[in-house]
N, C-alpha and C positions, 0 to 999 in steps of 0.2 A: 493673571487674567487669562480667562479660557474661551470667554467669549464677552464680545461688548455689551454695554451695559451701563447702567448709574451705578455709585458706590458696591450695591450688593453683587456687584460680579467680582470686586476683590475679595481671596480667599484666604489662607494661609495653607502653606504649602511645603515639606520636607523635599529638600533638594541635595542633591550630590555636593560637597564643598567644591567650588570653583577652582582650576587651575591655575595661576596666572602665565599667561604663554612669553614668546617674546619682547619685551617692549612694556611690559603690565606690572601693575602689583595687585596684588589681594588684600581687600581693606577690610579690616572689623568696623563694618557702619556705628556710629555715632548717634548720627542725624543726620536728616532727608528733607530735604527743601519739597514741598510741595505747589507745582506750577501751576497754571491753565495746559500747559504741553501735558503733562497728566490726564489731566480731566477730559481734555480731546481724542488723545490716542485709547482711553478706554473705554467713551463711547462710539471708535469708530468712525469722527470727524478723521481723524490723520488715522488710513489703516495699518494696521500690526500684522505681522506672523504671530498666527496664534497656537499655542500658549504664550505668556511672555511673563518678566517680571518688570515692573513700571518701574519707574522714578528715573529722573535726568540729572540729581545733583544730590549732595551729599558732601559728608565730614568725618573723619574714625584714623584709624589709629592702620599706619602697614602691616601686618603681617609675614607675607612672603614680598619678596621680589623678584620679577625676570630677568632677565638675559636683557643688557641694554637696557633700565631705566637711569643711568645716570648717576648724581648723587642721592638718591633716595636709597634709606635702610629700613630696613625691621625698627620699628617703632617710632617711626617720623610719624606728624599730623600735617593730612593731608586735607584737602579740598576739591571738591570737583563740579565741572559741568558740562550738560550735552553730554552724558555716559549714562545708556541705560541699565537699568539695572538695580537701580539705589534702592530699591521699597526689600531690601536684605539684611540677614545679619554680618555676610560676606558678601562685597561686590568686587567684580572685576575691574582695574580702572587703567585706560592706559595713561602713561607715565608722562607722554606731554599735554595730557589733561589736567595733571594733576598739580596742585597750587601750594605749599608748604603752608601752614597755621601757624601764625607767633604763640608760644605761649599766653598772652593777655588774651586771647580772641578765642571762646568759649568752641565750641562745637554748633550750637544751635545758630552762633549770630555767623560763622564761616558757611555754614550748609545753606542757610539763606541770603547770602550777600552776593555771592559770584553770578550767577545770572542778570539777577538786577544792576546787579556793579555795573558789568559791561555793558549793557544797555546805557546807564547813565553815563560813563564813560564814552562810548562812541559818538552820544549826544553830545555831549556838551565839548568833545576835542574832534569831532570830524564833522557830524552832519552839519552842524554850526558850531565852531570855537569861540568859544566864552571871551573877549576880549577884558582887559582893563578896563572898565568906568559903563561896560556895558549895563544897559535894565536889559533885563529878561524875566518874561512871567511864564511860571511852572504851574500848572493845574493840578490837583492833588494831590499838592506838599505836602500832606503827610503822610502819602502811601511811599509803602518799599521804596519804588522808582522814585518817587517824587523828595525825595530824602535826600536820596542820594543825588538825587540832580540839584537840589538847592547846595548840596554842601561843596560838590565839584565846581558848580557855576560860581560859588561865593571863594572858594581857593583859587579857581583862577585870574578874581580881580572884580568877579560881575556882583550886580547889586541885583537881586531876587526881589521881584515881587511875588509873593503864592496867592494862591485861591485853596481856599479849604470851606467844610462846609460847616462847622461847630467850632464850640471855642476850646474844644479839648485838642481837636486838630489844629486848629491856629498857634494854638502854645508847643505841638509837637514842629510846626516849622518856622517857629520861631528857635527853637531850639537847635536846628538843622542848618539855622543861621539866615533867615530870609527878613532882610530888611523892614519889608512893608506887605502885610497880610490882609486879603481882602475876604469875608465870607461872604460869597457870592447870595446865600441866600437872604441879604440883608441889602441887596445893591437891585435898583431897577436898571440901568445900563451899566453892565460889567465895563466896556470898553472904556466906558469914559470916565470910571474909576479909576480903572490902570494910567487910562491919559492926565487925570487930574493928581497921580502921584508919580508922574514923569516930567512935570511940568508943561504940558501937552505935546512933548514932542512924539509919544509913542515908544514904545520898546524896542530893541534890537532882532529880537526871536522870542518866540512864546514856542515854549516845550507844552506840545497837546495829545497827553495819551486818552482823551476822553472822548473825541471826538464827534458826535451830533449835535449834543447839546452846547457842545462850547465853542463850535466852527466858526460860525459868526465874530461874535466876542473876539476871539481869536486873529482872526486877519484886522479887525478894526481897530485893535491895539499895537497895529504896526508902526512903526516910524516908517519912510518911504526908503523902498527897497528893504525892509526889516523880511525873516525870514520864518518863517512858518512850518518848525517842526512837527509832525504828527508820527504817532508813534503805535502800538497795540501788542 
C-alpha cells in the first residue's frame, strides 16, 4: 500500500526476502486472516507509514529462526496476530506472537480464529465470566465472533440464547451449541422473547457487537444487575 485508498490501492509488489532478527521467525504464509484493522489502516482511518505491507494475522510454515525464539524450529506451523505484514509470501513474525497449529487445524481455519478467538475469549472469561446455569444472549451467533462466543459461553456451563437473522444462520448457532435461537426479524419485541425463553427472569449478560439497532433490546433483556457487554 503506497498510498490510501479503497481496494485498488492494493498492489503486488517484489520485495527483498525478510530477515528474521532477534526474537522472530520468517514464515512461508499460508493464509491471511482478513480484518476491519485492514480495511481502516488502508483507507487512512488508522494512519500508516507509507509504503507498507498490510495484514495483522496469518498461518504458514517457519522457515528460518532468530536468536531467542524458544522452542520453535524450521518447519513448525505457526499462527499469528497483531503482526503486520501478513498480505506476503514471507512475513516477519515475532516469536511471542506466534501460536503453534495442531496438525488437525487447517491453515485457513488457524489464520482466522486467533483474533476472533481472543476477543471471544476475553468476553466471556474477563469482561463477564460465563458462570454455570448462566443465560446469556449473543447477537450474531453466526458470525466469526458470535461462534465463538456461543461455544465458550456454552463450555463454560452457560445456556446461550443467539439472535440470528435467516435460518441458514440459526442452524449455524445451533451448531455452535446455542440452546435457544431467536431470528429477530420474525419477533416484534426481541426483549420479551429472550424474557419469555428465560422464564421472565432476564439474562445474565448479552454479548452486543452490533450495537444501534440492538441497544435497547439489549439492556431490556437484562435480569437486575445483569451486565451489558458491547463490543466492535
Amino acid at each position: 500500500v503506497s498510498e490510501t485508498g479503497g481496494p485498488e490501492v492494493l498492489t503486488a509488489a517484489e520485495l527483498p526476502d525478510p530477515e528474521p532478527g532477534p526474537g522472530e521467525l520468517l514464515v512461508e504464509v499460508a493464509a491471511v486472516g482478513v480484518n476491519f484493522i485492514d480495511t481502516y489502516q488502508r483507507e487512512g482511518r488508522y494512519p500508516m507509514p507509507l509504503p507498507y505491507v498490510p495484514g495483522m494475522e496469518g498461518a504458514g510454515r517457519v522457515r528460518r529462526v532468530g536468536d531467542g525464539t524458544g522452542d520453535f524450529a524450521v518447519g513448525d506451523r505457526v499462527a499469528w496476530a497483531e503482526t503486520l505484514g501478513s498480505y506476503a509470501e514471507l512475513a516477519r513474525v515475532p516469536a511471542d506472537r506466534a501460536v503453534p497449529v495442531p496438525d488437525a487445524i487447517s491453515d485457513e481455519l488457524a489464520a482466522a480464529a486467533l483474533l476472533q478467538g481472543m476477543t471471544a475469549h476475553a468476553l466471556t472469561n474477563d469482561t463477564y465470566p460465563v458462570r454455570a446455569g448462566d443465560d446469556v444472549l449473543v447477537h450474531a451467533a453466526a458470525g466469526g465472533v458470535g461462534q465463538l462466543l456461543t461455544q465458550l459461553a456454552t463450555a463454560r456451563g452457560g445456556r446461550v440464547i443467539a439472535t440470528v437473522s435467516t435460518a441458514e444462520k440459526a442452524e449455524l448457532a445451533r451448531l455452535a451449541g446455542a440452546t435457544e435461537v431467536i431470528r429477530y426479524t420474525e419477533v416484534d419485541d426481541l426483549a420479551a422473547a429472550v424474557r419469555d425463553r428465560t422464564g421472565g427472569a432476564g439474562v445474565a449478560a448479552t454479548y452486543d457487537g452490533v450495537g444501534r439497532d440492538t441497544f435497547d433490546a439489549s439492556l431490556a433483556s437484562l435480569r437486575p444487575r445483569g451486565v451489558l457487554v458491547l463490543f466492535g
